[in-house]
C-alpha positions as CSV (number, residue, x, y, z in Angstrom):
1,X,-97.6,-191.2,-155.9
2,X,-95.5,-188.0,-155.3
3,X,-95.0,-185.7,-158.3
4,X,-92.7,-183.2,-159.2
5,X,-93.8,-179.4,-160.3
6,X,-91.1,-178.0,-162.4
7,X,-91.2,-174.5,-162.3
8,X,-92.4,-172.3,-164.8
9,X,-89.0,-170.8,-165.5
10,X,-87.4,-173.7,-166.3
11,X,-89.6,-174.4,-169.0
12,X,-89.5,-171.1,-170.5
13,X,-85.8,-171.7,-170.2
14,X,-85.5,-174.8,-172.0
15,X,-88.0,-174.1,-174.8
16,X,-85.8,-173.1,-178.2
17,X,-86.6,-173.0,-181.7
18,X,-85.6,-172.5,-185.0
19,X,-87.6,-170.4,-187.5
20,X,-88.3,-173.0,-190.2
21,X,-91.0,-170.4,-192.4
22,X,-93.9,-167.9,-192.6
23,X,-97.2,-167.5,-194.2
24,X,-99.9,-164.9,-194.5
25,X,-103.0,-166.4,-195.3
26,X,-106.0,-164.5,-196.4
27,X,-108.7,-166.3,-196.0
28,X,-112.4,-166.5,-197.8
29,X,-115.6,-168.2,-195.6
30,X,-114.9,-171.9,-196.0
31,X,-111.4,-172.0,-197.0
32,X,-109.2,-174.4,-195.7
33,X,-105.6,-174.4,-194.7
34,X,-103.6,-177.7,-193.7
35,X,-100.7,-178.3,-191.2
36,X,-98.8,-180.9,-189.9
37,X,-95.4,-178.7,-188.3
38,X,-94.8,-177.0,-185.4
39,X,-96.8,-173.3,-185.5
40,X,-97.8,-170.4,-183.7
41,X,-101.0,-168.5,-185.6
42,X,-102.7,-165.3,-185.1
43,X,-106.1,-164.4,-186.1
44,X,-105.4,-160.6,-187.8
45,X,-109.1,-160.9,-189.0
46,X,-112.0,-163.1,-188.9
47,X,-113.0,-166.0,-187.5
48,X,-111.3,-169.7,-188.1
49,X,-112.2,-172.9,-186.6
50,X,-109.4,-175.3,-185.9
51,X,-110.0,-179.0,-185.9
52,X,-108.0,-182.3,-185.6
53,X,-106.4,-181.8,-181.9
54,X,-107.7,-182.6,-178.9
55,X,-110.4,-180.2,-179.6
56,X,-112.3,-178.1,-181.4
57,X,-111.4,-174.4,-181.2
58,X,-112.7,-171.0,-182.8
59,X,-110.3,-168.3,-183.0
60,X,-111.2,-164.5,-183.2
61,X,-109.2,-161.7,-184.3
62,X,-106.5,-161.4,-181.8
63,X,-106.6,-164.6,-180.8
64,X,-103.6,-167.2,-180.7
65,X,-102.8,-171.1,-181.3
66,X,-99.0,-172.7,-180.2
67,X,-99.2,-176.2,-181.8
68,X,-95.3,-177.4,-180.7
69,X,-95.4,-181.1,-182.6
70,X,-96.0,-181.9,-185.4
71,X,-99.7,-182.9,-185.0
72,X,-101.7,-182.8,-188.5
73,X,-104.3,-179.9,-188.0
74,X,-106.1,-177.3,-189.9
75,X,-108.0,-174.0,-189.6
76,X,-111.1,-173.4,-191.1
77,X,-112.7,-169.6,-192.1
78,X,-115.4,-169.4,-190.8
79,X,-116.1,-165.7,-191.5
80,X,-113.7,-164.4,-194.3
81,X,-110.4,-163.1,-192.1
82,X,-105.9,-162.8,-192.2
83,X,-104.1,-165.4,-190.4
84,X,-100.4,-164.9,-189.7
85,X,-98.6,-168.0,-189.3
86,X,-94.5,-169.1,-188.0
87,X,-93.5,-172.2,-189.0
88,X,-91.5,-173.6,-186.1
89,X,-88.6,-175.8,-186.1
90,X,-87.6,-177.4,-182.3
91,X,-84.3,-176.8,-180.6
92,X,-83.9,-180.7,-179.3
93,X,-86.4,-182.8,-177.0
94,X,-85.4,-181.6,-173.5
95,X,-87.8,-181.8,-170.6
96,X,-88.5,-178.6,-171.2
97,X,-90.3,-179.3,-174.5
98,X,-92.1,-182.7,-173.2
99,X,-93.9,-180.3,-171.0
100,X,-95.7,-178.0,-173.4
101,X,-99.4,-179.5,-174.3
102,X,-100.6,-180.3,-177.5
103,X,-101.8,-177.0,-178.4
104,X,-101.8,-173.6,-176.3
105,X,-104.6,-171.2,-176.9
106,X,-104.7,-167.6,-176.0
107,X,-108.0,-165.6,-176.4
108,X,-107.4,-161.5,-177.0
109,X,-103.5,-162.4,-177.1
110,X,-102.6,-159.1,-178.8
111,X,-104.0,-157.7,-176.3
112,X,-102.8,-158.7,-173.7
113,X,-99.2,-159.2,-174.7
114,X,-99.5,-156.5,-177.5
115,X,-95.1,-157.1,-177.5
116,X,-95.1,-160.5,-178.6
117,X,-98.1,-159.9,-180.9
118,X,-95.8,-156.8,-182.6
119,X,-92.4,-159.4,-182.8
120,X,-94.8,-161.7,-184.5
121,X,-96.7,-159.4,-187.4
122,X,-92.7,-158.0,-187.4
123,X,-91.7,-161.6,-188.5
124,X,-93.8,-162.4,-190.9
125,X,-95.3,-159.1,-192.9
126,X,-92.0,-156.7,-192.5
127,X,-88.5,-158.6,-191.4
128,X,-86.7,-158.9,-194.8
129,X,-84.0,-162.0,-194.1
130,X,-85.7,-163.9,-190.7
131,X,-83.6,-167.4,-191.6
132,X,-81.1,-167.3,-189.1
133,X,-79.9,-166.3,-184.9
134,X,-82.5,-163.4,-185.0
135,X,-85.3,-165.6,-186.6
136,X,-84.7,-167.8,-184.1
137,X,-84.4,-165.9,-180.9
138,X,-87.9,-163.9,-181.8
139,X,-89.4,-167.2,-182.8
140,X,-88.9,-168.6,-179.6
141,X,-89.6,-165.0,-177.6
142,X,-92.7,-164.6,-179.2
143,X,-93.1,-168.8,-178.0
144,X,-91.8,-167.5,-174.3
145,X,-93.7,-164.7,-173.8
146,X,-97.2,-166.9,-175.2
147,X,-96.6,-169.4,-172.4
148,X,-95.6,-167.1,-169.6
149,X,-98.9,-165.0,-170.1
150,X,-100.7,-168.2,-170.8
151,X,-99.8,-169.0,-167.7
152,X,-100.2,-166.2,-165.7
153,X,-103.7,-165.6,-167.4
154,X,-104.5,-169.1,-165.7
155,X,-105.4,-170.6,-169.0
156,X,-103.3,-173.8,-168.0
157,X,-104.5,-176.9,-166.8
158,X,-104.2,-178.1,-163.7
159,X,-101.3,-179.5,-162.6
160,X,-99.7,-179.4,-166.5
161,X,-96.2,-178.6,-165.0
162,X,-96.2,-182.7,-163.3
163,X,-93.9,-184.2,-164.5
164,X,-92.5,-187.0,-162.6
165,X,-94.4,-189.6,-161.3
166,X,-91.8,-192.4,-159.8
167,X,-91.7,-191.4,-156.1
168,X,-88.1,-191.9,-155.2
169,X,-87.1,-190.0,-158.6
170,X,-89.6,-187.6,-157.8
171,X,-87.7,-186.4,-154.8
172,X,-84.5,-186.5,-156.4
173,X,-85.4,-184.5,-159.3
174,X,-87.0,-181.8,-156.9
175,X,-83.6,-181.5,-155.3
176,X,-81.3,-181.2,-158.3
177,X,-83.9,-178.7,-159.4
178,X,-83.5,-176.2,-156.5
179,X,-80.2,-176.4,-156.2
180,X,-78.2,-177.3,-159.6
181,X,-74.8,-175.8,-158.5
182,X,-75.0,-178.7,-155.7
183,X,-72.2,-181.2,-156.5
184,X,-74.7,-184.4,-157.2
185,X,-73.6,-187.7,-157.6
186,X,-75.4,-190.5,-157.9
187,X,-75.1,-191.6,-154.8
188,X,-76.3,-188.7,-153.3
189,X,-79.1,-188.7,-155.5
190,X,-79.7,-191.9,-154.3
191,X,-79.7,-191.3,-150.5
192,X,-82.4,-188.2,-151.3
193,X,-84.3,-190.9,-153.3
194,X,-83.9,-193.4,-150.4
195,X,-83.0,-195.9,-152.9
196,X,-79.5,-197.9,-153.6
197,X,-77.3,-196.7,-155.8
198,X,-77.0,-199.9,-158.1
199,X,-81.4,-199.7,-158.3
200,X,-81.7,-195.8,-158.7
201,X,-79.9,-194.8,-162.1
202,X,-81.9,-197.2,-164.3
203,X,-85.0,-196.1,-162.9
204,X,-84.4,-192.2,-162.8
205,X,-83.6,-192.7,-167.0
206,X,-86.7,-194.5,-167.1
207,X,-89.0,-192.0,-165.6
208,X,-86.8,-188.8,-166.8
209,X,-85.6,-190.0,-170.5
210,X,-82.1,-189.1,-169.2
211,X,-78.8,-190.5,-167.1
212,X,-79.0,-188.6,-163.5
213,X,-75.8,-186.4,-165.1
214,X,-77.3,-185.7,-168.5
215,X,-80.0,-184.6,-167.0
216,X,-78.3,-182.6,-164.3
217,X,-76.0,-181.2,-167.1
218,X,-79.0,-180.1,-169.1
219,X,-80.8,-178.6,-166.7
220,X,-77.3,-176.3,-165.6
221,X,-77.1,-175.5,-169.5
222,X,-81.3,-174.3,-169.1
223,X,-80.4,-172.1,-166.4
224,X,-77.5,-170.4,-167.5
225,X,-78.9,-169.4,-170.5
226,X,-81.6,-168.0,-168.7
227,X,-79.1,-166.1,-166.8
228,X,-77.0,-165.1,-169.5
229,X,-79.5,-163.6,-171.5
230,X,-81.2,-161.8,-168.6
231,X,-78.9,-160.9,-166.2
232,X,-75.6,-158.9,-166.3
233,X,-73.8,-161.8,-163.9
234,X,-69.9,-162.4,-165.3
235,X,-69.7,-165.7,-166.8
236,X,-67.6,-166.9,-164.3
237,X,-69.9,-166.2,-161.6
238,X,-72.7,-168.0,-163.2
239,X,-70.4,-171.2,-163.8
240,X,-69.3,-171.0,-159.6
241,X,-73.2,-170.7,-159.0
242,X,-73.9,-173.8,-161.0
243,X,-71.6,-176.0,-160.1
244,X,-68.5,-175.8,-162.4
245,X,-64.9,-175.8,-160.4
246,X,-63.8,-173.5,-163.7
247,X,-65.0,-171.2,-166.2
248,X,-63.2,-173.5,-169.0
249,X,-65.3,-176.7,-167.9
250,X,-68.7,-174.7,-167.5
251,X,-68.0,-173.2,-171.2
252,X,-67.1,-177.0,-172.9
253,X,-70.1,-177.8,-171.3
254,X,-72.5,-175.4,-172.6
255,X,-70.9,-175.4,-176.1
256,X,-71.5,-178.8,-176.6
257,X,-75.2,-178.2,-175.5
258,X,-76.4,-175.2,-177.4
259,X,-73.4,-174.7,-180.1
260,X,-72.0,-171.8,-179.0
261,X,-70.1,-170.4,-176.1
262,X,-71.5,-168.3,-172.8
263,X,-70.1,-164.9,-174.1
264,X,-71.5,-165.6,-177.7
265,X,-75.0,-166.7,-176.3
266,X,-75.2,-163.7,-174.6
267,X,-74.1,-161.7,-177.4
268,X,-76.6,-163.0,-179.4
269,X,-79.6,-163.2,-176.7
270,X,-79.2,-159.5,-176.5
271,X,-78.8,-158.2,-179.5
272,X,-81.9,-160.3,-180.8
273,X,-84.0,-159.0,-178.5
274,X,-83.4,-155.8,-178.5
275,X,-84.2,-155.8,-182.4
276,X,-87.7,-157.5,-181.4
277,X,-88.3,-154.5,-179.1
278,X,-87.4,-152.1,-181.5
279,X,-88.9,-154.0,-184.5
């Protein structure tokens, strides 16, 4: 079977949340804590054993657990300890989110991304109104930043990014993929896929989730926002590079993905995280 390996920054451009809540627990030896939301924790202290995933973990001080469903689970003190806690709240079911595993795990995370680690004790101990477009944007930096060093520090399994296993599809979601700003019909989707056109649209929603133009819509909306929040490309610019004959058609487009327009994403994008950085 050929598979597909989306790319790493398409994930981190498609993962978005909402913060939904904090918590600062202090913990005595053989407390328990229960969960069943979307999290990301970090040992401040201690030592805590977390059980009912799809293993058995103990996490240190500086250590750090993403749990992105909503998965019953709970920590366990195992030595008496602080664990900060963001309750999560996810931005849709894109691809992009389908990809994340059941729980991401990073050993000495303050260390090594001693940034994130700061947004996050920022967010819970010191921020003084976190409901709301900041809340949200650090929430999912803090998220961004764990999987981009989680991956980087190799702490990924293998081949985690496969998505796709349909063969034909395979190719065709590959293609749209490195070039979104390619006008793509189904038909020509069909002729990468070497399938017909009548055969090839039922079975790309049935191995993607997702109508070949949904899907190539959404994945135009991922990478613009990347772009916007990132780059200092004019709006228009980033519309012509993705595919959109006008700037009016590229903004109707992304509003009725994320909610707001391209000028007020970046607006927003920016300003969040440069409160983050400066705390």
């Amino acid at each position: 079977m050929t598979q597909v390996e989306r790319g790493i920054d398409d994930v981190l451009a498609g993962v978005q949340w909402r913060f939904a809540g904090r918590d600062e627990f202090t913990l005595t030896a053989g407390q328990w804590q229960f969960m069943a939301e979307p999290s990301v924790l970090v040992v401040l202290e201690g030592l805590v054993r977390v059980e009912g995933l799809s293993a058995t973990e103990d996490l240190a001080s500086g250590d750090f657990l993403l749990v992105p469903g909503s998965d019953r689970f709970a920590i366990n003190a195992l030595a008496a300890g602080t664990v900060l806690r963001v309750r999560l709240d996810p931005v849709g079911t894109g691809s992009a989110m389908t990809a994340l595993p059941q729980r991401l795990l990073l050993t000495d995370f303050v260390e090594h991304t001693p940034l994130a680690a700061t947004m996050m004790r920022h967010l819970v101990e010191q921020c003084p109104d976190p409901f709301g477009v900041q809340g949200d944007r650090v929430a999912t930096l803090i998220t961004s930043m764990a999987i981009e060093s989680w991956h980087a520090r190799g702490c990924a399994p293998p081949r985690w990014l496969l998505k796709v296993n349909e063969p034909g599809v395979a190719q065709a979601v590959a293609a749209m993929h490195a070039d979104p700003g390619q006008e793509w019909t189904v038909e020509a989707l069909a002729r990468v896929a070497l399938a017909s056109r009548s055969g090839f649209a039922a079975r790309f929603q049935a191995a993607t989730g997702l109508p070949p133009g949904r899907y190539l819509t959404k994945l135009r909306v991922e990478r613009a926002q990347r772009f916007l929040a990132e780059t200092e490309i004019p709006i228009g610019a980033v519309a012509r590079r993705l595919g959109y004959r006008s700037e009016t058609a590229f903004g109707r487009a992304f509003r009725r993905d994320t909610g707001h327009t391209p000028s007020e994403w970046r607006r927003v994008a920016r300003r969040s995280s440069a409160s983050a950085v400066l705390g």
